[in-house]
N, C-alpha and C positions, 0 to 999 in steps of 0.2 A: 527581578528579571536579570540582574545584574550577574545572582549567582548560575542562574540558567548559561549564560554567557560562557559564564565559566566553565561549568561543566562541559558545555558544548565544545570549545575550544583543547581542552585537556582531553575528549574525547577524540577531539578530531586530529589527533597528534599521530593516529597513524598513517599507515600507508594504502590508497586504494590498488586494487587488481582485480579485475573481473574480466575474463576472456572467455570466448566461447560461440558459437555457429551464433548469429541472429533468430534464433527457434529460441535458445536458450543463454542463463547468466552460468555463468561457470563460476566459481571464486576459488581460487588456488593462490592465498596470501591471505591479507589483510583488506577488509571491505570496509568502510566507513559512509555513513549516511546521515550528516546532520540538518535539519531544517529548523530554524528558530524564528518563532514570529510572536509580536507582540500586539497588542488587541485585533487579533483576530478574527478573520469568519473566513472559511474554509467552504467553501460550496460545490457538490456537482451533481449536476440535475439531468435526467432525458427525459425526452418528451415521446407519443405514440412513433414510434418504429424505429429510434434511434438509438444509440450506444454512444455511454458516457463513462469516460476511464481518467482517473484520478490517481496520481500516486506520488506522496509524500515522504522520502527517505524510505524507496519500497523497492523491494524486485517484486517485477511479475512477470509472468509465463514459466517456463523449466528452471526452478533455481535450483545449486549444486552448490554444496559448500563441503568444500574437500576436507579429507581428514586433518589434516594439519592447518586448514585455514580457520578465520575467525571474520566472522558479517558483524558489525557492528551500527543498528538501525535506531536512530533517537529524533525526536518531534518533541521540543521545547514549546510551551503556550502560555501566553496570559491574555486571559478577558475572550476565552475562547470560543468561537463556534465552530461545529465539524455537520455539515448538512448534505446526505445522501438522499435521491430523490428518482424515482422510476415512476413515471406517469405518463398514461394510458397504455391501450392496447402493444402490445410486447415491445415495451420500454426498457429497457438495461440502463443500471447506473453500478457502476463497482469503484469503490472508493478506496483507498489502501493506507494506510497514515503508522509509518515504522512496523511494516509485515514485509514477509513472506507471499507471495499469492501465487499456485498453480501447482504444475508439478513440483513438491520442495522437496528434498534429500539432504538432510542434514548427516552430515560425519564427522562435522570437526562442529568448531561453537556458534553458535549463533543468538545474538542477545537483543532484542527489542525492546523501546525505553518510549511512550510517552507521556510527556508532563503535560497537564491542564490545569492553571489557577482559574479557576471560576468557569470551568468548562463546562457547554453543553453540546451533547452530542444526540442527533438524531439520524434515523434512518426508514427511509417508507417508499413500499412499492404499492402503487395505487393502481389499477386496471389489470383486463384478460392478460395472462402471459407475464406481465412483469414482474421484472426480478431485480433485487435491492441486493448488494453486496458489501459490506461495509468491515473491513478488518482493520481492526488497530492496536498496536505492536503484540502481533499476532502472526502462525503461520498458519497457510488456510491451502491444503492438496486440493481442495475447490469439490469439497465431499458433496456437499450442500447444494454445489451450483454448477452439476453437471451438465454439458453441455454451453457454458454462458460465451465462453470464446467459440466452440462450433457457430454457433446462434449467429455471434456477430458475422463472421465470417462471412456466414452464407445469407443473412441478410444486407449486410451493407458490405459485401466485398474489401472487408478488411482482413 
């Protein structure tokens, strides 16, 4: 764990900058995202007709990473668990753990990093309608889970 630390801390030596309308992350500099945790359990669960949003050293919604800029997204673990969970009837859970989620445009760098000693990771969408999303250090244009922010929106007015 110790060298986790490490890493993390030498990682996090840069500079963050993200600017941009609240629709969207903009990054024009340097973005930095460390989370480091030690025996953990990471959980997010919904149940019939709710929305459940998780995010772990992540953008989500419009992210933008300018040409000359660099995201830099890491999730340290030991004794890990990571548990996404959508249950019943049109249940949403999306879970993010050092990603990208939504609209993403990459032009300059962008590097996603997570570590798991003894990590386990699940993900389950159980009833009608729902949907389990689950990205980790990953970028996800949300090909797969078209419509999952519409959904929420217009069902639970978010």
């Amino acid at each position: 764990m110790k060298k986790l630390l490490v890493i993390a801390a030498v990682l996090a030596s840069g500079t963050a900058l993200a600017t941009g309308p609240s629709t969207g992350i903009n990054i024009d500099g340097t973005s930095t995202q460390i989370a480091v945790l030690k025996n953990t359990s990471v959980s997010n669960k919904s149940n019939a007709d709710t929305f459940a949003n998780q995010n772990l050293a992540s953008n989500a919604g419009n992210v933008q990473v300018e040409s000359r800029a660099q995201s830099l997204q890491v999730v340290a673990t030991k004794n890990s668990s990571f548990t996404n969970e959508a249950k019943g009837h049109d249940a949403i859970a999306s879970q993010n753990v050092s990603s990208n989620l939504g609209d993403v445009t990459i032009a300059g760098k962008s590097t996603q990093i997570t570590l798991g000693d003894g990590a386990h990771v699940s993900n389950l969408a159980d009833g009608a309608k729902s949907l389990a999303i689950q990205n980790i250090a990953s970028n996800n244009a949300c090909v797969t889970c078209t419509g999952v922010y519409e959904r929420r929106a217009d069902k639970h007015g978010r």
